[in-house]
C-alpha positions in Angstrom: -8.5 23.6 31.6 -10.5 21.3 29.2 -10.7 17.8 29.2 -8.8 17.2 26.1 -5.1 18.6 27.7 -4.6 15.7 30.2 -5.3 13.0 27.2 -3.0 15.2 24.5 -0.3 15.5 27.2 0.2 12.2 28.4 -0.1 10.4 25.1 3.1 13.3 23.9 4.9 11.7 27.1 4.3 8.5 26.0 5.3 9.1 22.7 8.6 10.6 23.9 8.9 7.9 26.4 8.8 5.2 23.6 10.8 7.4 21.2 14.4 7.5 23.6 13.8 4.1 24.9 13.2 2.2 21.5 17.9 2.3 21.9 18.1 0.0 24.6 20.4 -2.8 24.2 21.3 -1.9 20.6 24.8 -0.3 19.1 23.4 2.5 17.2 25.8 2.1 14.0 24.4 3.4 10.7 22.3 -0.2 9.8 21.1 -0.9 13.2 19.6 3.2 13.4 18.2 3.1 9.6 17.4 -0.1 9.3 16.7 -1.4 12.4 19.6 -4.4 12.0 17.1 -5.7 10.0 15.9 -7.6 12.1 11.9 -6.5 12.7 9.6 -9.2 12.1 6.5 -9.5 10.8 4.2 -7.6 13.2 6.2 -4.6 13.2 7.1 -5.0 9.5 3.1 -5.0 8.9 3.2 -2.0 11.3 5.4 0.0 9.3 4.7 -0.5 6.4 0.5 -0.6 7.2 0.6 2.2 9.4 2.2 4.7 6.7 -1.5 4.8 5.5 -2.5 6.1 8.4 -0.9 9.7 8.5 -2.3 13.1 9.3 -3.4 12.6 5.9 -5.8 10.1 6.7 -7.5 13.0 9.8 -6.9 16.0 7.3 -6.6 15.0 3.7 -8.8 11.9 3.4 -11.7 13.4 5.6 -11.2 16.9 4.0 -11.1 15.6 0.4 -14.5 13.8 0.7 -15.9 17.0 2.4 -15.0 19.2 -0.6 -14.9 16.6 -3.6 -17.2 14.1 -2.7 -16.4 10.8 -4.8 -12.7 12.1 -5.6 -11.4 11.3 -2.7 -12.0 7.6 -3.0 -8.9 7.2 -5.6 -7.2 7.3 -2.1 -9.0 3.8 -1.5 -8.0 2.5 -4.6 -4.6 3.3 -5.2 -3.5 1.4 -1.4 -4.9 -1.9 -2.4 -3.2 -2.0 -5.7 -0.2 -1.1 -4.2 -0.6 -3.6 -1.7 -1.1 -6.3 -4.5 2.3 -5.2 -6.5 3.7 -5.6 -3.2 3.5 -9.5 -2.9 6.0 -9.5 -5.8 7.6 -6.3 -5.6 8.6 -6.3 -1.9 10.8 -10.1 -1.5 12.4 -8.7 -4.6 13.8 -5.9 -3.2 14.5 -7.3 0.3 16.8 -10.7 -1.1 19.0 -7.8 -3.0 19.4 -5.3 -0.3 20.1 -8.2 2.1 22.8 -9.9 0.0 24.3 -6.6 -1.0 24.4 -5.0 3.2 22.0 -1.8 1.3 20.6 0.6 4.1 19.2 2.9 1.9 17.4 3.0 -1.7 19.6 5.2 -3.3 22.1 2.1 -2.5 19.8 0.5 -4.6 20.6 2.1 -7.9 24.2 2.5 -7.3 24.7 -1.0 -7.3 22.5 -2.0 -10.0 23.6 0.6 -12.0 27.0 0.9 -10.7 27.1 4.6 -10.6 27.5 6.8 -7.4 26.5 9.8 -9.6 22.7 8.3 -10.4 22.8 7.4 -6.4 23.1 10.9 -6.2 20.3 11.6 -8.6 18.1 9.3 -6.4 19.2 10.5 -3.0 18.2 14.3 -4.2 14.5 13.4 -6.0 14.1 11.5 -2.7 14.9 14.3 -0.4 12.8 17.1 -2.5 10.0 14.4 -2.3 10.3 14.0 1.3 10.8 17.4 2.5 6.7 18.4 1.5 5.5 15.4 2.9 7.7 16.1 6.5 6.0 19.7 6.2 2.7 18.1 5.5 3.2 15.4 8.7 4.3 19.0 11.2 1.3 21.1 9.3 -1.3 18.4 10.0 0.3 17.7 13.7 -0.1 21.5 14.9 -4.0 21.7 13.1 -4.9 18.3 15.2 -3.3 19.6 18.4 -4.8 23.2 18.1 -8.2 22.1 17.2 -8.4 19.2 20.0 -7.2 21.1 22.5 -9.8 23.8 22.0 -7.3 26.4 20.6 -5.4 26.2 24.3 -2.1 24.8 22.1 -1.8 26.9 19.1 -0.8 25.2 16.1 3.0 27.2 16.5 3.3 25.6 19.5 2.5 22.1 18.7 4.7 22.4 16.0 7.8 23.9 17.5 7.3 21.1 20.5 6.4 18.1 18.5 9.3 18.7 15.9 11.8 19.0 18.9 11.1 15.9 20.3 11.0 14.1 16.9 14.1 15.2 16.2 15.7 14.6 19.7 14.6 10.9 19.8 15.3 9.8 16.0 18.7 11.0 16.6 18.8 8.8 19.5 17.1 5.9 18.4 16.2 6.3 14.3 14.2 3.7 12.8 13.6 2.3 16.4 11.5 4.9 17.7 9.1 4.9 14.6 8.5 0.8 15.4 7.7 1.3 18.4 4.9 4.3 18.6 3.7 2.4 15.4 2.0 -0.3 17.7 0.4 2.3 20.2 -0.6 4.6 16.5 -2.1 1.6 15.6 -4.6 0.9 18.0 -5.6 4.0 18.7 -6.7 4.8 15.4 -8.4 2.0 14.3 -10.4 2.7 17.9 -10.7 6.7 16.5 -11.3 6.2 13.1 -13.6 3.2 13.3 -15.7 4.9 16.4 -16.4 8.2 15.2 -17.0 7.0 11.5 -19.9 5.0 13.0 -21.2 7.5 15.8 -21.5 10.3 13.9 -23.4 9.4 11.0 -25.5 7.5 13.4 -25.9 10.6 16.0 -26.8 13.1 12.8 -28.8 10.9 10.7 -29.4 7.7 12.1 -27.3 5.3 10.1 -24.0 5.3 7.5 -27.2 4.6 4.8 -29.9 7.6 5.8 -26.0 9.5 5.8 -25.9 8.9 1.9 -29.2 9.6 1.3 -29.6 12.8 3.1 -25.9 13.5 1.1 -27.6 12.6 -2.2 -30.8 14.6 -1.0 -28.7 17.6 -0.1 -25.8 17.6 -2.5 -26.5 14.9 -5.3 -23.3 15.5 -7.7 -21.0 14.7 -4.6 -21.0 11.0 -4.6 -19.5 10.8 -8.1 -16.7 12.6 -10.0 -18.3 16.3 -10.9 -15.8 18.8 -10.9 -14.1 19.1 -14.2 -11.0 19.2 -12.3 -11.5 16.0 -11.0 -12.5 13.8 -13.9 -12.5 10.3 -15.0 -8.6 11.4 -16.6 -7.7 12.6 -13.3 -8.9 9.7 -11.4 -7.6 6.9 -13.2 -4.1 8.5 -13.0 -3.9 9.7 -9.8 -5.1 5.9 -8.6 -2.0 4.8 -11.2 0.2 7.2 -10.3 0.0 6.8 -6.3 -0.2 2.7 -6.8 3.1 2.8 -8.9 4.9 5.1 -6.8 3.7 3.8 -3.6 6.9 1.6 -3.0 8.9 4.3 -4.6 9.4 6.1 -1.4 12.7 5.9 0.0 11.6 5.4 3.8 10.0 2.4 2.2 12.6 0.7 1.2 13.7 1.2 4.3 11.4 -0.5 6.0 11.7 -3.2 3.4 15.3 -3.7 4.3 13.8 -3.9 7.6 12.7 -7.2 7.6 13.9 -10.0 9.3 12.5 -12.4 6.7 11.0 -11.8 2.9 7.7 -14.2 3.9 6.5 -10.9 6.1 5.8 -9.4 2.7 3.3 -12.2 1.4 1.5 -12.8 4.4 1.0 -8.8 4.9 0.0 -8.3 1.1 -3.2 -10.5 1.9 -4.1 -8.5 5.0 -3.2 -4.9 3.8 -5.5 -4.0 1.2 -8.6 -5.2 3.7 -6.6 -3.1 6.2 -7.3 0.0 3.7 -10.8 -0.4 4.1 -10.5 1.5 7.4 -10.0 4.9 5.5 -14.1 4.1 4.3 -14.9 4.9 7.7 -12.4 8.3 7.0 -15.0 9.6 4.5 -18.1 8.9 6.2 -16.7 11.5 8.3 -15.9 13.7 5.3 -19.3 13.3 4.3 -21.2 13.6 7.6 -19.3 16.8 8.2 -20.1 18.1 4.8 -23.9 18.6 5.9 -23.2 18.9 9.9 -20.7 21.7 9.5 -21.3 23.3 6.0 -19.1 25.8 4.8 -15.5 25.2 5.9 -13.0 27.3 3.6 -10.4 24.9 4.6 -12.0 21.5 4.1 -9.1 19.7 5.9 -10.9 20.8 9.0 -13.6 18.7 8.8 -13.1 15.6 10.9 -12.0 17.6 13.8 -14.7 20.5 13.8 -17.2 17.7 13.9 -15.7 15.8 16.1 -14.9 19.3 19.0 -18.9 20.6 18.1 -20.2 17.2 18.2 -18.3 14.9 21.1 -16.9 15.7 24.7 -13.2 16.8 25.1 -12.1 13.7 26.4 -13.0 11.9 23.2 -11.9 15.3 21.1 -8.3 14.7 23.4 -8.1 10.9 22.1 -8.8 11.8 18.9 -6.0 14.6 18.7 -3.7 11.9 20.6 -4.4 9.7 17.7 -3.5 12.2 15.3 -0.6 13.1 16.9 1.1 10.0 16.3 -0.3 9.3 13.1 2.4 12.9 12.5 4.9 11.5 15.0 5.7 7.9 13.4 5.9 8.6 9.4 7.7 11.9 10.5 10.6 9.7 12.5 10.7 7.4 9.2 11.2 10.3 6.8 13.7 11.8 9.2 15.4 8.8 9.2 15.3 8.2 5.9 16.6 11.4 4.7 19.6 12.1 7.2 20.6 8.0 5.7 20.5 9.0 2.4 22.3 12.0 2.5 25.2 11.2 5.1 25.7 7.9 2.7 24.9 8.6 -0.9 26.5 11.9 -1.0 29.1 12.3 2.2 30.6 8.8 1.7 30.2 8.2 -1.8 32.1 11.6 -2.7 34.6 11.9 0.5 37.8 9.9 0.2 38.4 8.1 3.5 35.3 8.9 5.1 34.1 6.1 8.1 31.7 4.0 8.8 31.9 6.1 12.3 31.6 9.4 10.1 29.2 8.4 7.9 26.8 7.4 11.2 27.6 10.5 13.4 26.6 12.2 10.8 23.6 11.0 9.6 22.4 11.4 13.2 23.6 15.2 13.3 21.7 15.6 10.1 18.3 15.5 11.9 17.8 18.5 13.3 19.2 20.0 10.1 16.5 18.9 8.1 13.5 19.2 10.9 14.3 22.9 11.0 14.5 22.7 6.9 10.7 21.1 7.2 9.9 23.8 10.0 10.5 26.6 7.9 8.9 25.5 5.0 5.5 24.7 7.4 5.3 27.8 8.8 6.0 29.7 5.0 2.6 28.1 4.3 2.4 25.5 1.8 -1.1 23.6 -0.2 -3.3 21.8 0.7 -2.9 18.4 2.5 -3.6 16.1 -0.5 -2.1 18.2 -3.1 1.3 18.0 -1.3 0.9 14.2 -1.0 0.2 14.4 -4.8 3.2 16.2 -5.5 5.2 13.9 -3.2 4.2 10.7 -5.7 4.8 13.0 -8.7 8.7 12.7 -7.7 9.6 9.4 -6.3 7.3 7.7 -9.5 9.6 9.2 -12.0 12.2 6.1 -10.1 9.9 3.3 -11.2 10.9 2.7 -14.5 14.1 2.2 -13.8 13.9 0.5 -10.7 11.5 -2.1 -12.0 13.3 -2.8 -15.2 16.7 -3.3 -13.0 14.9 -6.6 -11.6 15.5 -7.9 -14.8 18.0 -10.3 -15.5 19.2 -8.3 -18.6 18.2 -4.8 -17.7 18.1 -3.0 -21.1 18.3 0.7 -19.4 21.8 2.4 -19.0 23.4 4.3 -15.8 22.6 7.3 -18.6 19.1 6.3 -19.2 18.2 5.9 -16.1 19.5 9.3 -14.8 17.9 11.2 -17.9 14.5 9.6 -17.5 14.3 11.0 -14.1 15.7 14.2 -14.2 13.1 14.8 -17.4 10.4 13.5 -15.4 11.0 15.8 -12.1 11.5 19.0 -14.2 8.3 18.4 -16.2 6.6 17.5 -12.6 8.3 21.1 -11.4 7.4 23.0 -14.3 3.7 22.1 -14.3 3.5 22.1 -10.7 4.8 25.3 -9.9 3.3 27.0 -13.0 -0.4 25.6 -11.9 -0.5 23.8 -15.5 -3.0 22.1 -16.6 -2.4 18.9 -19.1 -4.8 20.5 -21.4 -3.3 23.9 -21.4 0.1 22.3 -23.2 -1.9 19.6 -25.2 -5.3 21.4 -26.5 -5.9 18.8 -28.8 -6.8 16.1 -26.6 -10.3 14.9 -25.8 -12.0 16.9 -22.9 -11.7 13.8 -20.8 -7.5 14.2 -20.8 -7.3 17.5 -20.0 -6.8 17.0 -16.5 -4.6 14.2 -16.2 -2.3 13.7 -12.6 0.9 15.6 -14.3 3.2 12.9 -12.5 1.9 10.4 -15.1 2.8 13.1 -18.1 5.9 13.4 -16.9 6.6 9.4 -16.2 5.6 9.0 -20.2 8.2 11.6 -20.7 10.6 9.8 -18.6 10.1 6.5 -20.2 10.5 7.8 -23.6 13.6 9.7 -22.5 15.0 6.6 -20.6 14.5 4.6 -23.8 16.1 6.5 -26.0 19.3 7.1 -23.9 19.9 4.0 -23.2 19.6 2.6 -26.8 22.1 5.6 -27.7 24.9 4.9 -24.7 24.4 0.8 -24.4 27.5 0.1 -26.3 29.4 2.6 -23.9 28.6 1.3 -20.7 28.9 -1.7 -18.8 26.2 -4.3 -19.4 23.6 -3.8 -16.2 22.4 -7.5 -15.7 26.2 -9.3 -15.0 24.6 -9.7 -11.5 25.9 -12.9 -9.6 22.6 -13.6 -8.2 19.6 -12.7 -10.2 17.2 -10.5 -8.5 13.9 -11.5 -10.1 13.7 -14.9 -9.8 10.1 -16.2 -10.1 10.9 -19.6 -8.8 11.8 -18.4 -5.5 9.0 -16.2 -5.3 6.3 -19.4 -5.3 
């Protein structure tokens, strides 16, 4: 038995451990399981909300995209910090609403701004189809990390199976709970991974993070700037805008916005979060150390670990799987979470007469292992690669920021109808082009070179808004005006 079991085994245990006891001492009704009571202050608020960064997308995607792409992959450094920034604003907003109103979810959200159960529905299903691939991509990532780090002793079939049952066992018990409190122990262990072997091993190989980048520029000069046509200024520019405008957009983000005991969390962790992004830097020089170390990967995504197994002993190859492992484990018990909420409230409630609180709660719970085995299957039918789901993730919950941001309004000029066409437009054009492998400048020849590879999630949130426009200028005098709110939600005064 290798060194790396013990280290992948206990750190599991712990993980379970944390997971069933995060319930103590609570009454697991429907707000205290999705949304913690609201009640998490600012440490674990930072934690949540921080730590969905760090995913197996940062061990797989991140590391793997600079290992194929080069200077690509650093729209993913971009797009956090400008996220981070909206947040400042974006974030108390949210939070003073959902508080005053009792919302646990963010299809609650629209439903009351818009007063229409039907575009909650809307919501709650572009939420779930977003979610689903990005559940896969956490269980895909988990069983790569396990079955590399433990020297192929865990296949990656069995890491998955095991580490999906005990997500789902302990977000049933303790929901939003669980995720809080592996989030402190995901924390510090990778910031103590990431940060370590992004320093030793450019330092082992070459002798410094500097004779790294020269012996990359040496080797393989176009890969420290954008040269694949594919991957383009067009493409970068609206992959950073598309990612940084639908980074709130998540559902299990507002979550963890309604988590909050407090709106000032949000300020004080929109100074310290876009520094905090600076950690994925350390990410790629990984991706790029690999990309000479251990040329010739067909499945770049492998590249942080197949360094890390040939170049480090299995004790450290165990602590970086362990660290992986949770980076899968916590966003996957948010998602979870997330998803069961949504669906037991915004569609079982909202459309069955006389259903309870009681109901509404059980069932959210028993929804859990219903979707796990949904995100199972759909791992082991094989899915893309790590970014590229991630992409396709933003693609549907951005088509909701139009509407969302122009309900902060005090008179919100977009209707319950607008709203609801803009984003159905907007996930059918991301579906079509998507599915079809369609390229912008397939369907618009005429525009410059430089636009033919635009992020398709930003074609299709033009789309939206144009659709969104014109609705709602056709059915305003039908509907009820959207800003008779008794509390204005956007209030700028409050927000100095």
């Amino acid at each position: 038995m290798n060194a790396a079991l013990p280290v992948l085994g206990l750190f599991f245990l712990v993980a379970l451990a944390l997971g069933l006891r995060a319930r103590r001492g609570k009454k697991m009704d429907l707000e205290q399981w999705s949304v913690g009571g609201r009640g998490f202050g600012s440490i674990v608020v930072f934690l949540l909300l921080a730590g969905e960064i760090y995913t197996t997308f940062t061990f797989l995607g991140a590391s793997g995209y600079s290992y194929k792409y080069g200077g690509a992959s650093f729209y993913i450094l971009c797009y956090g910090a400008l996220a981070y920034v909206i947040s400042y604003w974006l974030a108390p907003a949210i939070w003073r609403y959902a508080k005053r109103e009792r919302l646990v979810s963010q299809p609650d959200w629209f439903v009351r701004k818009y007063r229409s159960r039907n575009l909650g529905l809307v919501v709650t299903l572009i939420g779930v189809i977003a979610m689903i691939p990005y559940l896969e991509l956490q269980l895909t990532g988990l069983g790569v990390i396990v079955e590399e780090t433990s020297y192929g002793a865990i296949p990656s079939s069995a890491a998955i199976w095991i580490g999906a049952v005990a997500l789902a066992v302990y977000v049933m018990i303790s929901g939003i709970h669980s995720a809080a409190w592996n989030a402190i122990i995901k924390d510090v262990l990778v910031l103590a991974v990431v940060v370590g072997i992004g320093l030793y091993l450019p330092l082992h190989h070459f002798g410094g993070v500097s004779q790294m980048f020269h012996a990359v520029q040496t080797a393989k000069p176009d890969m420290l700037r954008l040269h694949e046509a594919t991957h383009d200024s067009g493409w970068f520019i609206t992959s950073v805008l598309l990612s940084a405008l639908g980074f709130f957009m998540w559902p299990h983000y507002f979550g963890a916005v309604y988590a909050s005991k407090n709106e000032q969390s949000f300020r004080r962790n929109a100074t310290f979060l876009p520094l905090y992004q600076l950690i994925l830097l350390f990410v790629f020089f990984t991706g790029f150390t690999a990309m000479l170390v251990v040329p010739g990967l067909k499945n770049g995504d492998l590249s942080l670990l197949r360094i890390t197994r040939e170049t480090l002993p299995p004790v450290v190859a165990g602590l970086v799987g362990a660290a992986g492992m949770f980076c899968a484990l916590v966003p996957g018990a948010m998602l979870l979470t997330t998803s069961a909420t949504m669906l037991a409230k915004n569609v079982y409630q909202d459309y069955v007469p006389g259903a309870t609180s009681e109901r509404v709660s059980l069932l959210a719970k028993a929804l859990v292992p219903v979707i796990t085995a949904i995100a199972v299957y759909l791992t082991f039918a094989g899915g893309d690669a790590i970014v590229n789901l991630l992409l396709l993730g933003y693609a549907f919950v951005t088509q909701l920021f139009p509407s969302m941001i122009m309900s902060l309004l005090r008179r919100n000029p977009v209707t319950k109808w607008g709203a609801g066409a803009g984003m159905v437009v907007g996930t059918a054009i991301v579906t079509w082009l998507t599915l079809g492998k369609i390229a912008v400048g397939q369907i618009l020849p005429f525009l410059p070179q430089s636009l033919h590879h635009l992020n398709v999630g930003i074609v299709a949130l033009i789309a939206n808004i144009a659709v969104c426009a014109i609705i709602s200028v056709a059915t305003r005098s039908t509907t009820t005006p959207q800003h008779a709110e008794a509390v204005p939600t956007l209030d700028l005064a409050s927000d100095r």
